[in-house]
C-alpha positions in Angstrom: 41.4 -41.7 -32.3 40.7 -45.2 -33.3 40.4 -46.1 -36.8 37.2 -47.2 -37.0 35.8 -43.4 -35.9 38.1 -41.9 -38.5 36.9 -43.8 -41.3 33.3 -43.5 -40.4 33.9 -39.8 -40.4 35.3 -39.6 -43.7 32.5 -41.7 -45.3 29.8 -39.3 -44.0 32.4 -36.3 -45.3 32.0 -38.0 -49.2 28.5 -38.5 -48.9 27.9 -34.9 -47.8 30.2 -33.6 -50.5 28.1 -35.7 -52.8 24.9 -34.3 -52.2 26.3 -30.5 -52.3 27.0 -31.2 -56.1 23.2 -32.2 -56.7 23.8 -35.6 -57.7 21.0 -36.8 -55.1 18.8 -34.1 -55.8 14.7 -35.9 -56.0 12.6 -34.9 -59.6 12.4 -31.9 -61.5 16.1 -30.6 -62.8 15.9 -28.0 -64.7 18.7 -29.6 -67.1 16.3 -32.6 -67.6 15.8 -32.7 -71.6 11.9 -32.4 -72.5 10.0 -35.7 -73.1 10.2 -37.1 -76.4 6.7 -36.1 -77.4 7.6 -32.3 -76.6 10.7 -32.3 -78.9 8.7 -31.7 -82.3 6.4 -29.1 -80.3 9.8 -27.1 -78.7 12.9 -26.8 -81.1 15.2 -23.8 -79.6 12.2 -23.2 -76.9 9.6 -22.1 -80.1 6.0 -23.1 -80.1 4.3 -23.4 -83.5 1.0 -21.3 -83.1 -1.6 -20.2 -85.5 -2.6 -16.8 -86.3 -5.1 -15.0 -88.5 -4.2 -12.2 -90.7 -5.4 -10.2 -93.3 -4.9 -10.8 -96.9 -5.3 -8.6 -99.7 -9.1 -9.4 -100.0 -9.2 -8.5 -97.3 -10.0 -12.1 -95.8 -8.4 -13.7 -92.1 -6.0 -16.0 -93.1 -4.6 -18.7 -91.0 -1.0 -19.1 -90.6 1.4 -21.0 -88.5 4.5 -19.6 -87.5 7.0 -20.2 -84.9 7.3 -17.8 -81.9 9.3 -17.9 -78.5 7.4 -19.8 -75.6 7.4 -17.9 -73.2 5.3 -17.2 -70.2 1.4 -15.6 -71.3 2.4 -17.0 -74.8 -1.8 -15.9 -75.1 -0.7 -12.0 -74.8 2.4 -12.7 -76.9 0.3 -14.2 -79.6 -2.2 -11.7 -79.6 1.2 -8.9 -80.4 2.0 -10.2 -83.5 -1.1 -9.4 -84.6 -0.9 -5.8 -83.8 0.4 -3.3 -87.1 4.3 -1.9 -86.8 6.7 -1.2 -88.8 8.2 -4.6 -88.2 5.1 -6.9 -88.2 4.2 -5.3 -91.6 7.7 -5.7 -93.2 7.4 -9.4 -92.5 4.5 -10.3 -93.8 4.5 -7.9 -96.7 5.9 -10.3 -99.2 3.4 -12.8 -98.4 0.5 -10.7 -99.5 -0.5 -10.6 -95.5 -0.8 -7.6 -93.1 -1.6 -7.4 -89.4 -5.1 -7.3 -87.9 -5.4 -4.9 -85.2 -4.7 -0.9 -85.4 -1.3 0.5 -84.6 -0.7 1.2 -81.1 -2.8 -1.0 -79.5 -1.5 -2.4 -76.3 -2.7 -4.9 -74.5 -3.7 -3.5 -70.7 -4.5 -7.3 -69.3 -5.3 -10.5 -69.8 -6.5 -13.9 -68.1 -7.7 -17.2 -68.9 -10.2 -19.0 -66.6 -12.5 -21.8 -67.4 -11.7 -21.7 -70.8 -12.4 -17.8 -71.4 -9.5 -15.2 -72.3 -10.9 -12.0 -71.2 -8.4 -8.9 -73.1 -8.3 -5.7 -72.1 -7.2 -3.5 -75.2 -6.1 0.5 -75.3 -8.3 2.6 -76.5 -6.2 2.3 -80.1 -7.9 -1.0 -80.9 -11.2 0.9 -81.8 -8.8 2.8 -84.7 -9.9 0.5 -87.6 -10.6 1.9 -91.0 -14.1 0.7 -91.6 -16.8 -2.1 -90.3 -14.5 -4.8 -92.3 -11.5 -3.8 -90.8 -13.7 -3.8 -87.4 -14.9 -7.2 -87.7 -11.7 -8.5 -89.1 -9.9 -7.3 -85.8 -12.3 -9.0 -83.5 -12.5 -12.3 -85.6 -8.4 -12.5 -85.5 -8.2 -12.2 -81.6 -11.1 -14.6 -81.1 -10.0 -16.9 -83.7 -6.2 -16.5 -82.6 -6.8 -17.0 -79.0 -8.7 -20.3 -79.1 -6.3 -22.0 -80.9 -5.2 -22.5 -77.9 -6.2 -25.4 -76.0 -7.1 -23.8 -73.2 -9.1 -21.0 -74.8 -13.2 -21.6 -75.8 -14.5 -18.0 -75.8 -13.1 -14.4 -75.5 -14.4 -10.9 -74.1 -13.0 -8.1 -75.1 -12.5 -4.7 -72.9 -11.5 -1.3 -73.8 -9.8 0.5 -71.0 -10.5 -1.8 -68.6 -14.8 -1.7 -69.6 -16.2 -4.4 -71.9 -16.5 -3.3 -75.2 -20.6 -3.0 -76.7 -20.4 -1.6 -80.1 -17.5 -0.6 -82.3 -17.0 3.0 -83.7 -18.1 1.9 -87.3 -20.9 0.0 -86.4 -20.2 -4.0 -84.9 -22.1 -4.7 -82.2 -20.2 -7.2 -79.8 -21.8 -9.7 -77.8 -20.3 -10.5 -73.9 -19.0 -13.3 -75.1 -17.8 -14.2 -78.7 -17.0 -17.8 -80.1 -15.2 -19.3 -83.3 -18.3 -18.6 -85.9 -18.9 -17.1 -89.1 -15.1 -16.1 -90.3 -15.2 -14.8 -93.7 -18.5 -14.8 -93.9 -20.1 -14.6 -97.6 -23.1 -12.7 -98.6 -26.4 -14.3 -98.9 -29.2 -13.5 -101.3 -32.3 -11.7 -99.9 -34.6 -14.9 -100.6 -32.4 -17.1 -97.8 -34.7 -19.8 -96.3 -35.4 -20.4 -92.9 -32.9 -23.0 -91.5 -29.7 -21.7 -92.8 -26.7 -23.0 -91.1 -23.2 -21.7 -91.3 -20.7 -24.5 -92.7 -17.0 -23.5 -92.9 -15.2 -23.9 -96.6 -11.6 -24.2 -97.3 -10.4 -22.6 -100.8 -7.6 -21.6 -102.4 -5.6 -18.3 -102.4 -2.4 -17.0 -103.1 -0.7 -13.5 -103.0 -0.5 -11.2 -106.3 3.1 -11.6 -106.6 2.8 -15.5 -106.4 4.8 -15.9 -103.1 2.3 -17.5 -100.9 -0.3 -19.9 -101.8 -3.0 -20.7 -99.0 -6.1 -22.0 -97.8 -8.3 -19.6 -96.8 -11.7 -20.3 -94.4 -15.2 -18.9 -95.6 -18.2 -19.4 -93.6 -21.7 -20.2 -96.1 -25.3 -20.4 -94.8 -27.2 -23.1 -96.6 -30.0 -25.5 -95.7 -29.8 -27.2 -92.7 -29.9 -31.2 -93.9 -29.3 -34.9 -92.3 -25.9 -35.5 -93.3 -24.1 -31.9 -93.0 -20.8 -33.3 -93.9 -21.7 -34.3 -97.5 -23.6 -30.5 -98.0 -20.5 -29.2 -96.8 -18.6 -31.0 -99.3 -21.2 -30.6 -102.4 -20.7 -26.6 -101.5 -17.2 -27.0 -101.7 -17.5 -28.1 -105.4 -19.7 -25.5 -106.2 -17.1 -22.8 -105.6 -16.3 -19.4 -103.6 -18.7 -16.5 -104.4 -17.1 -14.1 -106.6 -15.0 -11.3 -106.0 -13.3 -13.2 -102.9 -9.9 -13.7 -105.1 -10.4 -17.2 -103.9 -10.2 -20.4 -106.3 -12.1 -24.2 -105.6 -10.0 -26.8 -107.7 -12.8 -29.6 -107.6 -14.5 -30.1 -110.9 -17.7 -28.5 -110.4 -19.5 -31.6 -112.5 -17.9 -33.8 -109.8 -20.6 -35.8 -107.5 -20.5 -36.3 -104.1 -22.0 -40.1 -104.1 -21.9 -40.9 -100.3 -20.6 -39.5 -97.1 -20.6 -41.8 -94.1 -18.9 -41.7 -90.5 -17.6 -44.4 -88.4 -16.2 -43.0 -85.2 -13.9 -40.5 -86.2 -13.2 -41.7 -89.6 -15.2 -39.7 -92.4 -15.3 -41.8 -95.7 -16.1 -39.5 -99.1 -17.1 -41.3 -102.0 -16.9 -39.1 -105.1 -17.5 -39.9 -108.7 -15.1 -40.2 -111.5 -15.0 -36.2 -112.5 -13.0 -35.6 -109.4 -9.7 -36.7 -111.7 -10.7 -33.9 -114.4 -9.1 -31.3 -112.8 -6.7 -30.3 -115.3 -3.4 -32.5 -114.0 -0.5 -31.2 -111.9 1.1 -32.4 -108.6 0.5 -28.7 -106.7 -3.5 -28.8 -108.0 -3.9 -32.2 -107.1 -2.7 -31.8 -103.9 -4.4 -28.5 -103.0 -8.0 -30.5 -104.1 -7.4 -33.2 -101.5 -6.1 -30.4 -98.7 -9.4 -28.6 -98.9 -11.7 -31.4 -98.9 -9.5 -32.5 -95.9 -9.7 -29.2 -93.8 -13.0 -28.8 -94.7 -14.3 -32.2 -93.3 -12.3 -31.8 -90.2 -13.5 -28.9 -88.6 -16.7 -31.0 -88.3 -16.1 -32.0 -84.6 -15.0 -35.4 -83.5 -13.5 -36.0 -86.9 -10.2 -36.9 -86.9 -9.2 -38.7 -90.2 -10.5 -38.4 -93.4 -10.7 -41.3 -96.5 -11.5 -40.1 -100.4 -12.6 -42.6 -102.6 -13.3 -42.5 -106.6 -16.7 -44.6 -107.5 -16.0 -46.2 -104.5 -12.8 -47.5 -104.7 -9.2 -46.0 -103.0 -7.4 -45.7 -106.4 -4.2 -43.7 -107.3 -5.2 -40.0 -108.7 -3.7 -38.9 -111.3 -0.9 -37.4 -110.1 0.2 -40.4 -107.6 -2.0 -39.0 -104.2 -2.4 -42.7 -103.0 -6.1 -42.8 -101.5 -5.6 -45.8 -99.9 -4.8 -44.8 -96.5 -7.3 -42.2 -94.7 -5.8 -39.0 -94.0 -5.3 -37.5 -91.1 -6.3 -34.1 -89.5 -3.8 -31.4 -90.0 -2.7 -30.1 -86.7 -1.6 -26.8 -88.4 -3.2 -25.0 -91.5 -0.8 -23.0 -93.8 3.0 -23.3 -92.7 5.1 -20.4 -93.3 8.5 -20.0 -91.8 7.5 -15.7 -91.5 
């Protein structure tokens, strides 16, 4: 056989070989490392997701903790929040407890067009009373769209949406992210009352776990809802809640403007009487900060003290705006 046909056999014999072991295999390995911007999301294939439990004020309490991603991560997230043995162990010391009845299972789920529709057993009507009712509903809808590709939920029993709860809730088809926590209002409430959402402090009776906690307030609807939010802020959480508000409650809220995303606060000088320490300090700028940005389109938040970006008291350098938090109250539970 002339030498030319031999070595043009054993050429196409390498490349063959070659492309057995996958080295000219097109896109898509599945031993291709994540992108870079994926790496902080996925560490040992865990996605950082909120959840909302119940604390012992019986208020839903954000929390992010780290679960496996897997596929339906939606259904997964939504099984933390249902009461075991296990679930209650772990977030026991934290002052926390689950949301939905023991035994609940959830019978389906899908996401289309930005609604989760959940099917629950018949155990997720178990609750204790109309706040434990509410709570339950409130911590799958609020749960659920913290998801990106979540905007409303309706909830089923056995496979038949669910109307009224056995204490008393009425459900409508479809629910939305309003009203969490929401306070009581006086009997003399005015006309346009809006809901704004307030962020205050709270921490467990043993110490543990100090957190923000989310309360919805209806006051008067006004031009610049941003700087009302704030102003309710200083004035405090309603009693009885077990929640604190570290802003001086002589402070003044002297302007409150918006440029594209960036919301500027002006305050006046009482803002810096409130009492010293690095934890206080910072827990007064974190709850005007989550409080502002749950306004939508806002993205970044600057504080300023009789209009200038000084130094508080405790070093928090106000010079640079703040951005929104992606996640509100980390806990490695």
């Amino acid at each position: 056989m002339p030498k030319k046909v031999i070595c043009l056999i054993i050429l196409i014999y390498l490349v063959l070989s070659i492309a057995g072991c996958g080295l000219f295999k097109k896109g898509g390995e599945k031993s291709a490392p994540p992108p870079a911007e994926d790496t902080e999301q996925v560490q040992a294939n865990m996605r950082k997701t909120v959840f909302y439990f119940v604390n012992e004020n019986n208020l839903l309490v954000p929390v992010t903790k780290d679960i496996p991603w897997v596929e339906g991560i939606g259904r997964a997230a939504l099984e933390c929040l249902v009461d075991s043995l296990e679930i209650r162990a772990e977030l026991a010391e934290k002052g926390l407890k689950p949301s939905l009845p023991e035994g609940t299972k959830i019978l389906g789920m899908t996401i289309r067009d930005g609604l989760a529709k959940v099917d629950f057993s018949k155990e997720f009507l178990n609750s204790a009373d109309k706040v434990a009712e509410q709570n339950a509903i409130n911590s799958v809808v609020y749960t659920l769209t913290e998801f990106p590709a979540v905007e409303k939920v309706q909830i089923l029993v056995d496979g038949k949406p669910l109307k009224k709860c056995p204490k008393g809730t009425v459900i409508k088809d479809v629910l939305y992210r309003e009203k969490i926590n929401l306070e009581p209002t006086g009997g003399d409430a005015g006309k346009d009352l809006v809901p704004v959402t307030l962020y205050f402090k709270s921490s467990s009776q043993n110490g543990s776990f100090t957190y923000f906690v989310p309360v919805t307030r209806m006051v008067n609807k006004s031009d610049n809802m941003i700087k009302t939010a704030v102003e309710e802020l200083i004035k405090g959480p309603a009693g009885n809640m077990g929640l604190v508000s570290v802003l001086p409650q002589d402070t003044r809220v002297l302007d409150v403007s918006q440029k594209e995303s960036e919301v500027v606060i002006n305050f006046s000088k009482e803002i810096e009487g409130y009492g010293g320490g690095v934890d206080v300090e910072q827990a007064l700028v974190n709850s005007v900060v989550l409080t502002v940005s749950q306004f939508p389109g806002v993205e970044k938040v600057s504080l300023q003290v009789e209009g200038k970006t000084e130094v508080l008291p405790e070093g928090t350098v106000l010079e640079n705006p703040i951005l929104k938090p992606t996640y509100v109250n980390p806990s490695n539970i």
